[in-house]
N, C-alpha and C positions, 0 to 999 in steps of 0.2 A: 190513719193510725190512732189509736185510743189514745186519749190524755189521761194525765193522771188521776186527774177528776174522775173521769167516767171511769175509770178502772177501781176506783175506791167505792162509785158507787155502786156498780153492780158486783162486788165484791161484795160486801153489806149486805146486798139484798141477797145475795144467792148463799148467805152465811146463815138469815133468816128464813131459807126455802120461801121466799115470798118470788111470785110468778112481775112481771114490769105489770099485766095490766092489774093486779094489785096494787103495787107503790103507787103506779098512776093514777088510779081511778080519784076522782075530784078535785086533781091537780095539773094534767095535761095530755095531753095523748099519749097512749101506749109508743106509737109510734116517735112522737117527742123522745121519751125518754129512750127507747132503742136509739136514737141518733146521738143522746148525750153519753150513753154509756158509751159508743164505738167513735166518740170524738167526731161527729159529723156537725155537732150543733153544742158551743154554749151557751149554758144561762142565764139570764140574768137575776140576780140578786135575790127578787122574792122568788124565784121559780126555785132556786137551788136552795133557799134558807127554808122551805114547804117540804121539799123533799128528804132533806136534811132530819125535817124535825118527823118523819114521816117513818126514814129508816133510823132515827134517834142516834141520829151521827153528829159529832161537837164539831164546830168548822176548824178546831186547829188538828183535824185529822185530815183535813183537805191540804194538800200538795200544789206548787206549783205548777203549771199546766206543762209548763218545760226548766229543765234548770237548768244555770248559768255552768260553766264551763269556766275550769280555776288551771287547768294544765295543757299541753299539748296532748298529753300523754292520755290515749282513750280509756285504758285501765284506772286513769284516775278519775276519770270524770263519771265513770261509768258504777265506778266504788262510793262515789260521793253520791249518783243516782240513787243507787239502791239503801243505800243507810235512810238517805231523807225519806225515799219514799216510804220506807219502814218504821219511820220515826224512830229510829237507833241514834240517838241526841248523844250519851255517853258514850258510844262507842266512833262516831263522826266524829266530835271532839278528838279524842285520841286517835284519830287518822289524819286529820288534819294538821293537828301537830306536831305530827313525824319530818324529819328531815327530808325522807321520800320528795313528798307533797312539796313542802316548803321549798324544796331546790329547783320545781318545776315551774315556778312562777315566772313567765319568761313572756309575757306582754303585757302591755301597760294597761290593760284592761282584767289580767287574772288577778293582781292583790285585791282589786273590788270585790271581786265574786269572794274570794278567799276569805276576806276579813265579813262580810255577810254571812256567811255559813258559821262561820266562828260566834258571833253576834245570834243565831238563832238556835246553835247550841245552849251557846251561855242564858240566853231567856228562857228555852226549853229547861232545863236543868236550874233554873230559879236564880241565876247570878246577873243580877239588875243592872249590878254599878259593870260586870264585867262587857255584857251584852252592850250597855250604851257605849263605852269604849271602842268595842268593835266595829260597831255601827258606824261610829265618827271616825275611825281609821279608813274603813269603808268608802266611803261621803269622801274624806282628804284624798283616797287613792284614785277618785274616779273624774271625770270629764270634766274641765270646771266652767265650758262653755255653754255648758245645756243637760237638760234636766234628761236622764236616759230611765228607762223602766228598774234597772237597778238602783241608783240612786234615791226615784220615789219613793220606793220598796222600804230603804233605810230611811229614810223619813219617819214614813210609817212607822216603823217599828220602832222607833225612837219617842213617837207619837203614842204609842200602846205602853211604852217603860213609864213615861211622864206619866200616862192616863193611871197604870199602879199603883202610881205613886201619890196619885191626888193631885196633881199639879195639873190643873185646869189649865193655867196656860202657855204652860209649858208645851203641852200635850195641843192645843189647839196651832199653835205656831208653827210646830211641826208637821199639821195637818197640812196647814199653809202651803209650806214647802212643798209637800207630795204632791200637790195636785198644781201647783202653777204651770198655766199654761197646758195643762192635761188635754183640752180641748183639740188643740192643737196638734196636737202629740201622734205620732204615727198608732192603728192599735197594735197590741202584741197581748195576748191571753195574759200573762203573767199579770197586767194590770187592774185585772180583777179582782186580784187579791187586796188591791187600796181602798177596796170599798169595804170587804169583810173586815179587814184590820180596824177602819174606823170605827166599822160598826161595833166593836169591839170595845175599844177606847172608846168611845160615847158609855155603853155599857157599864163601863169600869166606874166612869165618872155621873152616871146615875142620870143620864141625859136621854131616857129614852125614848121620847119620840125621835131624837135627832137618830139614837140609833134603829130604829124602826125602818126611819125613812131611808 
């Protein structure tokens, strides 16, 4: 089944009538890139930031590979799919907020995801102070035995508010956090995203080889 990656990026390309062995040509196999767009293969880092800048896509147009699940209820998980994946920031916001949603939060693992979505609203839509809020409600609601792919996530992204912000080390601390013990860490796609975010945050804070690498 295609990820959302790959659906965003042969979305892109077929938006610019550009054929795969076009985008690919001096960057990977035609046949690479047919396996990234149908979810068969991800990439790593500089293969997807080449192709990126290839079909002149910003990486905060890139989606989770999968997303977290805040309800029982598949209608809702399914409503909160399609907004992210659309980048509908203001209108996720106001879905999220409805009593609906809120009254479905019924294991102790949905106010995590819950207050995350809320937190990438609020930074999508430019509310700094509101988004790191989130994030920390997120982080309090979640495992406090071990570091889980959600959790990093908000790191991160707490890590990307600070690096806004200019607070070097704010913003570096929090890198900290996200990756402890990473190595270790079971994979799951979504953690690919700690890499972009930092790249990110180094960015912001004018660190660019770090973000290069």
């Amino acid at each position: 089944m295609p990820s959302q990656l790959g659906i965003t990026l042969k979305q892109v390309r077929l938006q610019q009538h550009l054929s795969q062995t076009t985008v690919a040509t001096g960057i990977c196999a035609q046949s690479m890139l047919s396996a990234i767009e149908n979810g068969k293969y991800i990439p790593n880092a500089p293969l997807l930031m080449r192709l990126c800048q290839r079909l002149k896509i910003s990486l905060d147009q890139l989606s989770l590979a999968e997303n977290f699940t805040i309800s029982d209820l598949e209608q809702i998980n399914d409503r909160l799919a399609k907004l992210c994946n659309h980048h509908r920031y203001a209108d996720l916001r106001e879905f999220l907020l409805t009593d609906a949603v809120q009254a479905r939060l019924t294991t102790d693992v949905q106010p995590a995801a819950y207050y995350y979505y809320l937190g990438i609203t609020d930074f999508q839509l430019g509310h700094l102070t509101d988004a790191q809020q989130q994030f920390q409600l997120a982080l309090a609601s979640a495992p406090a035995q071990h570091r889980t792919t959600l959790s990093r996530l908000c790191w991160m992204s707490l890590a990307l508010i600070h690096a806004s912000r200019q607070q070097a080390n704010a913003s570096e601390e929090a890198m900290t956090q996200a990756v402890t013990q990473l190595k270790t860490a079971p994979y799951e796609a979504n953690l690919n995203s700690l890499f972009y975010l930092a790249a990110v945050s180094h960015l912001k804070l004018n660190q660019l080889t770090i973000a290069a690498q």
